[in-house]
Rosetta silent file (secondary structure, phi, psi, omega in degrees, C-alpha in Angstrom):
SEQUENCE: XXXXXXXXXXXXXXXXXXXXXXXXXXXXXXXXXXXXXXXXXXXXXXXXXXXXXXXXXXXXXXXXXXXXXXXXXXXXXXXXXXXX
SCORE:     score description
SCORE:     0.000 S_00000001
   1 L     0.000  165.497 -172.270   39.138   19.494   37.917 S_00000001
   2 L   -81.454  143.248  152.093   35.878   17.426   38.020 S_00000001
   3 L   -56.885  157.107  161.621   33.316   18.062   40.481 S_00000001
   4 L  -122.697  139.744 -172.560   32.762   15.400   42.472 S_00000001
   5 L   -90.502  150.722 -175.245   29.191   13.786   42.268 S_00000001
   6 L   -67.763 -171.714  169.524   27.979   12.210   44.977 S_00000001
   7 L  -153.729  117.920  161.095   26.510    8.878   43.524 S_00000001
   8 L  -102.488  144.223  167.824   23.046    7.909   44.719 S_00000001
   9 H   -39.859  -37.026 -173.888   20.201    5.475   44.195 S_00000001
  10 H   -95.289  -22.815 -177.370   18.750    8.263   42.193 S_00000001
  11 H   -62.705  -39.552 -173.030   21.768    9.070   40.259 S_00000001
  12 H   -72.781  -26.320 -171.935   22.345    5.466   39.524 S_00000001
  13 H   -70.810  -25.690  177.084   18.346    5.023   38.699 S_00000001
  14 H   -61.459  -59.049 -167.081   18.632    8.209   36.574 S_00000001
  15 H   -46.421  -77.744 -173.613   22.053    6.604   34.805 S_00000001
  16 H   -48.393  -63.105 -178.596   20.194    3.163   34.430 S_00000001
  17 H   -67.698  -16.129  176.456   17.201    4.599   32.759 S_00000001
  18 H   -89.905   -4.657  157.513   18.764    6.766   30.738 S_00000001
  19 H   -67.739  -51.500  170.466   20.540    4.209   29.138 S_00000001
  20 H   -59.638  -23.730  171.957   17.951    1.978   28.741 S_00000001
  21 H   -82.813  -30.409 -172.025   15.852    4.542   26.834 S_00000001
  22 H   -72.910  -36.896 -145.652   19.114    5.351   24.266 S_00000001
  23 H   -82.069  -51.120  133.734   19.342    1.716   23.865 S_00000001
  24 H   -33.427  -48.414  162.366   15.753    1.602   22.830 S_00000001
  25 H   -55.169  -46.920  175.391   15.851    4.677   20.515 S_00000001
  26 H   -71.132  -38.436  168.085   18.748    2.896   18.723 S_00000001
  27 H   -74.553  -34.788  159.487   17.030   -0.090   18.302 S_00000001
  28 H   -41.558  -58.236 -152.880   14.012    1.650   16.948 S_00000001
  29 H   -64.117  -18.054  179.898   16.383    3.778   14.441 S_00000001
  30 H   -67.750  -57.531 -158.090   18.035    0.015   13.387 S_00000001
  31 H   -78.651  -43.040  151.572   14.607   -1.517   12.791 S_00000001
  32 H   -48.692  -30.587  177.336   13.436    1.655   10.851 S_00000001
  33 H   -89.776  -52.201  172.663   16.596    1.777    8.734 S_00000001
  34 H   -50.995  -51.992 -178.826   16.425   -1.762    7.754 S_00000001
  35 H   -58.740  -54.288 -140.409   12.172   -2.273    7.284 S_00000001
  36 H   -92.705   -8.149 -167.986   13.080    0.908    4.882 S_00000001
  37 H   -78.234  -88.786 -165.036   16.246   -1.077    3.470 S_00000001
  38 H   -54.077  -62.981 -138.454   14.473   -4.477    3.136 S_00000001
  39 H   -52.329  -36.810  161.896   11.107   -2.647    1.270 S_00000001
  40 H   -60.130  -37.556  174.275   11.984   -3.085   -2.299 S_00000001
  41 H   -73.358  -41.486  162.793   12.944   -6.716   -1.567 S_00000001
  42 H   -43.545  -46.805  127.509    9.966   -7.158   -0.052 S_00000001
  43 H     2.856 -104.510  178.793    7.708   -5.804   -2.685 S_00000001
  44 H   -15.237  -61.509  178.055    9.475   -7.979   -5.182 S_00000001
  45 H   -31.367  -61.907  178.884    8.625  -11.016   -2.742 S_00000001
  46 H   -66.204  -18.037  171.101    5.202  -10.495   -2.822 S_00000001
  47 H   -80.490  -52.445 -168.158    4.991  -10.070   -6.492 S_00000001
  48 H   -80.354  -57.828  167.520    6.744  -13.474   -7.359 S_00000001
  49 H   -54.695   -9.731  166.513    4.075  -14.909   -4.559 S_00000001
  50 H   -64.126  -91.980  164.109    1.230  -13.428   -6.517 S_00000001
  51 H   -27.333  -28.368 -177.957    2.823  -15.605   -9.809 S_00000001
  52 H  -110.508  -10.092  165.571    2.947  -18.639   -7.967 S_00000001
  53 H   -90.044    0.622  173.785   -0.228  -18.759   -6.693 S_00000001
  54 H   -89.011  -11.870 -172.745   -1.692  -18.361  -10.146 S_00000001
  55 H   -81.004  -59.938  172.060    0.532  -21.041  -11.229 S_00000001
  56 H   -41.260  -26.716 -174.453   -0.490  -23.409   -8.717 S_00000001
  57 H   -86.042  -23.122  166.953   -4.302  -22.639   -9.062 S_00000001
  58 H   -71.143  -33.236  177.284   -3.506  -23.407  -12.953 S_00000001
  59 H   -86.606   -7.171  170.737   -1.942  -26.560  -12.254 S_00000001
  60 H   -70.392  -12.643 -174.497   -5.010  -27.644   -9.642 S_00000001
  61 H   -91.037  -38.597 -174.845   -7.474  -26.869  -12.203 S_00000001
  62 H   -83.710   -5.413  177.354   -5.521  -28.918  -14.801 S_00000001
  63 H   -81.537  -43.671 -170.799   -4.633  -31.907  -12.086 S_00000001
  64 H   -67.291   -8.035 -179.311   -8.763  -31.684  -11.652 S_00000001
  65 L  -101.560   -1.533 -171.370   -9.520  -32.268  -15.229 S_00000001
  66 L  -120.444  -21.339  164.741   -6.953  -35.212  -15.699 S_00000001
  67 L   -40.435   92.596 -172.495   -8.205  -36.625  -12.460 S_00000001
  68 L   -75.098  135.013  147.588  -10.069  -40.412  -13.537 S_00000001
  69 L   -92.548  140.524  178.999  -12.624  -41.693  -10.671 S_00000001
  70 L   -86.006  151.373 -173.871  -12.386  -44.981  -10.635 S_00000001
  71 L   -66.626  151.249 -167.750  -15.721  -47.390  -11.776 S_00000001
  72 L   -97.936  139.705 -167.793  -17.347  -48.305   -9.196 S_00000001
  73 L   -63.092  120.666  154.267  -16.936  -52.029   -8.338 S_00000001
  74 L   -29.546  142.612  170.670  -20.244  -54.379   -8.444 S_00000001
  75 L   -88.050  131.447 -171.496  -21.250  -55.250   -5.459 S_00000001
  76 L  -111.606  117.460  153.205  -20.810  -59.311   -5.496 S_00000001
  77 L   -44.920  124.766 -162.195  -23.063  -60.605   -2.824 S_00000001
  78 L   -82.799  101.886  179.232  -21.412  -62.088    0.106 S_00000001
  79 L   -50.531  129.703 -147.419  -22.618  -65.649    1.247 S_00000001
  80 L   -97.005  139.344 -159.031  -23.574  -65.197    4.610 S_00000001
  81 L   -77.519  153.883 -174.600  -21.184  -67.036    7.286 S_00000001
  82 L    53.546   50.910  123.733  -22.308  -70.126    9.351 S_00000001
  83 L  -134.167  125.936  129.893  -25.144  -71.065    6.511 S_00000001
  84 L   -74.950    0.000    0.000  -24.751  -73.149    4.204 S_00000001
């Protein structure tokens, strides 16, 4: 037959923390198995963002060369109000 333990503030504080640290260690080993998972797709990410920022800096350099300013408008002298 079981012993029987008394149950205390420290048994239960003991209880409580020791849960709370496996619950933590398991959530580390989750976030480690996954970052370690995920790392090839990641890679891969960053490589196709690499490619698209050269594409965009090729099409801003070709938007800037097709870019017109427009001529700039004569200045038409304004009569000046209340003389005639």
């Amino acid at each position: 037959m079981l012993a029987e333990i008394e149950i205390t503030w420290g048994v239960l504080g003991f209880a409580y923390v020791a849960g709370f640290l496996t619950c933590l260690a398991i959530a580390i080993l989750v976030a480690i198995y996954f970052r370690a998972m995920l790392r090839p797709r990641i890679k891969e990410l960053e490589q196709e963002n690499e490619a698209c920022r050269g594409n965009l800096k090729i099409y801003a350099d070709a938007f800037e060369k097709m870019r017109v300013t427009p001529p700039q408008a004569e200045r038409v002298p304004q009569p000046a109000s209340g003389k005639t």
